[in-house]
C-alpha positions in Angstrom: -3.5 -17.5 -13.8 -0.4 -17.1 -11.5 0.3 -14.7 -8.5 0.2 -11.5 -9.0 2.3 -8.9 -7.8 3.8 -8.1 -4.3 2.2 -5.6 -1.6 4.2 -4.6 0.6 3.2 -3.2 3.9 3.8 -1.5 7.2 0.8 -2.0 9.9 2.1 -1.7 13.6 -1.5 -3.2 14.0 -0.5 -7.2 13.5 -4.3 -8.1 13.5 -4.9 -6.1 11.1 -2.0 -6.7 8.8 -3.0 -10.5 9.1 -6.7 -9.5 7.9 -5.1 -7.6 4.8 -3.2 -10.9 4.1 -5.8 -12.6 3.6 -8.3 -9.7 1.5 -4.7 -9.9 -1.0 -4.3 -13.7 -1.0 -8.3 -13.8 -1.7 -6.7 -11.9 -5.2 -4.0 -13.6 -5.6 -1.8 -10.8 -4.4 1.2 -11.8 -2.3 1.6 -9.8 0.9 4.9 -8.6 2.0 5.1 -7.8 6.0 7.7 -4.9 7.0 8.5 -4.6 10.2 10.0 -1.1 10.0 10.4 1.5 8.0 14.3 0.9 7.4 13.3 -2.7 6.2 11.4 -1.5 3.4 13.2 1.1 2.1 16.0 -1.6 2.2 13.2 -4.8 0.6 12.3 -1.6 -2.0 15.7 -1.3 -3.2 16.5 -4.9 -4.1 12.9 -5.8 -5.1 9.7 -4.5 -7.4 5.9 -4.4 -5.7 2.8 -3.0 -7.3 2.4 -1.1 -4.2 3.1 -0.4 -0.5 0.5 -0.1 2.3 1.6 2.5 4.7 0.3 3.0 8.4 0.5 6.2 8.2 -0.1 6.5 12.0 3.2 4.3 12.5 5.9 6.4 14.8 8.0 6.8 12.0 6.3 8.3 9.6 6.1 12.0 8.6 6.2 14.1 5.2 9.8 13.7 4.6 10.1 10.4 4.9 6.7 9.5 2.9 8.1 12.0 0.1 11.4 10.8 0.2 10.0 7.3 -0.7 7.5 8.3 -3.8 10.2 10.2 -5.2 12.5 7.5 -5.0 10.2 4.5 -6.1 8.2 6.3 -8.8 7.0 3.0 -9.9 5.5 2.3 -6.6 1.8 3.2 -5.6 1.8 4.1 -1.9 -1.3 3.7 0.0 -1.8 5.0 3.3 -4.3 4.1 5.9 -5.3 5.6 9.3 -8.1 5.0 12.2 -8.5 8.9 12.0 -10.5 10.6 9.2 -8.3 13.6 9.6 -4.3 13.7 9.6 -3.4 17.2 9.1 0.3 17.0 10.7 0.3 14.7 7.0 -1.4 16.5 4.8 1.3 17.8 2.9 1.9 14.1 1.9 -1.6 12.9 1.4 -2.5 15.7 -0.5 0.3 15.4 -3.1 2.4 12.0 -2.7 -0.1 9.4 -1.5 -2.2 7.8 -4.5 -5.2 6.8 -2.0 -5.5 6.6 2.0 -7.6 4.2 3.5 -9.5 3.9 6.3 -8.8 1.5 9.4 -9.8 -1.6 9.2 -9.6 -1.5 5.1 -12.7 -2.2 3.1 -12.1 -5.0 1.2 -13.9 -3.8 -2.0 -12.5 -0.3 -1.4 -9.3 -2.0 -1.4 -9.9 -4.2 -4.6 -11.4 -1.3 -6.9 -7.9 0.6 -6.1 -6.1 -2.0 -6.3 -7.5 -2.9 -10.0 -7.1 0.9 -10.7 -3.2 0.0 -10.8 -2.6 -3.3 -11.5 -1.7 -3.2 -15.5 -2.2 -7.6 -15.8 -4.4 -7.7 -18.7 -4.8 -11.2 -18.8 -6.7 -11.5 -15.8 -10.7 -11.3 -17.0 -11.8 -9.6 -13.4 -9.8 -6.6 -14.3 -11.9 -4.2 -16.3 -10.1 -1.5 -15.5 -7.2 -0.8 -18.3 -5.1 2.2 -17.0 
């Protein structure tokens, strides 16, 4: 069984990104580091992922820009994850854009179960979820 798809993702928190590295590579996922969010719309473009983990604490991030980039990259699941249990200066986003938010640091079999929620490989034998 080969690699599966890409993740991208945007944590300003480089511990932590380096701890979801290893959850995906643990699933044979390859993880995609952005450093901003100009980067990924630009990696996005040129490039297909399963989906994109989003800080959504990062400075750059606000309604707009999150729907901008689900309407643009239908395709794409975004995830978001925060610290905070609450982000209502977001909600318009979370409520109707983001597929899942996540809390901070990401649970790695909350991060699995969605993870196999979306990814359509049916000839891996671990994923029992057909979408």
């Amino acid at each position: 069984m080969g690699k599966k798809p890409d993740i991208v993702i945007l944590d300003s928190d480089n511990n932590h990104y380096l701890e979801l590295c290893a959850m995906l590579e643990e699933k044979r996922y390859r993880a995609i580091q952005m450093p901003s969010l100009e980067s990924m719309q630009k990696y996005l473009q040129k490039n297909t992922c399963l989906a994109v983990i989003l800080d959504i604490e990062h400075e750059s991030v606000n309604n707009r820009i999150i729907r901008n980039l689900t309407t643009n990259y239908p395709a794409v699941y975004f995830f978001g994850m925060s610290k905070r249990y609450y982000n209502p200066e977001l909600r318009e986003a979370i409520c109707y854009h983001i597929f899942v938010c996540l809390n901070k640091p990401v649970n790695p079999d909350e991060l699995y179960y969605w993870l196999r929620s979306i990814d359509k490989d049916e000839s891996d034998p671990n994923n029992h979820c057909k979408v």
